[in-house]
C-alpha positions in Angstrom: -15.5 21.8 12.9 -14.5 23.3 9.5 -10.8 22.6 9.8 -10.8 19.9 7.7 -12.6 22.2 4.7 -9.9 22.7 1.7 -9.8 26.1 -0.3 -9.2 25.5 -4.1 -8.4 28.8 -6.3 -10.3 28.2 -9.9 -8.5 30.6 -12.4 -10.8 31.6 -15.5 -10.9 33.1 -18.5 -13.7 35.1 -20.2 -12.7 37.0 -23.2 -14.1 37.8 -27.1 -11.7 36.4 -29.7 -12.3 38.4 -33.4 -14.1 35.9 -34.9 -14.4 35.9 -38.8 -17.8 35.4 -39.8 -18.0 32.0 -41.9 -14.6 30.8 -40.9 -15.5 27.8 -39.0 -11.6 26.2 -39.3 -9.8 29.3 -38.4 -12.2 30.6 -35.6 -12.1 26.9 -34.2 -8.3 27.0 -34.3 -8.7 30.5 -32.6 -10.2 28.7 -29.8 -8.2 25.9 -29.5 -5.0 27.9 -29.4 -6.5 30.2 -26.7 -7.9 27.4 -24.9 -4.0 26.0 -24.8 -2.6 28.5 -23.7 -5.1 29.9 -21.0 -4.2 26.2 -19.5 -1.0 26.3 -19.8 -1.4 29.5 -17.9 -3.3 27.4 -14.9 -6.7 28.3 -16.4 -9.1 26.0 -15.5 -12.9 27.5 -16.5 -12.3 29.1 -20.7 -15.2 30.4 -21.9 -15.9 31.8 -24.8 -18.6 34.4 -25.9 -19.7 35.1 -29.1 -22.9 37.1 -29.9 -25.3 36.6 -33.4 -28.0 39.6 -33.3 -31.0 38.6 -35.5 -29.9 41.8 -37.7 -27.1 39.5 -38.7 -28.8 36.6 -39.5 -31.4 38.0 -42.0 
């Protein structure tokens, strides 16, 4: 009954780039290369985490 089911790998990628605070063209280009080249390593799912404590806002 199940035989016809398909398994699909999904390769991700989680990771913290060092982000300069302020820098919204460089840390966007930070992403974009990443992004690039996690695909170009068969990475479909990139994500990204980035963490603003309300210390560093005030």
């Amino acid at each position: 009954m199940l035989s016809y089911l398909r398994y699909m790998t999904l390769k991700l990628w989680v990771g913290h780039l060092n982000f300069v605070v302020g820098d919204l063209a460089g840390n966007s280009q930070k992403n974009i290369e990443a992004a690039r080249s996690a695909y170009a390593d068969s990475v479909r799912l990139f994500l990204t985490l980035d963490w603003v404590s309300e210390e560093r806002l005030s």
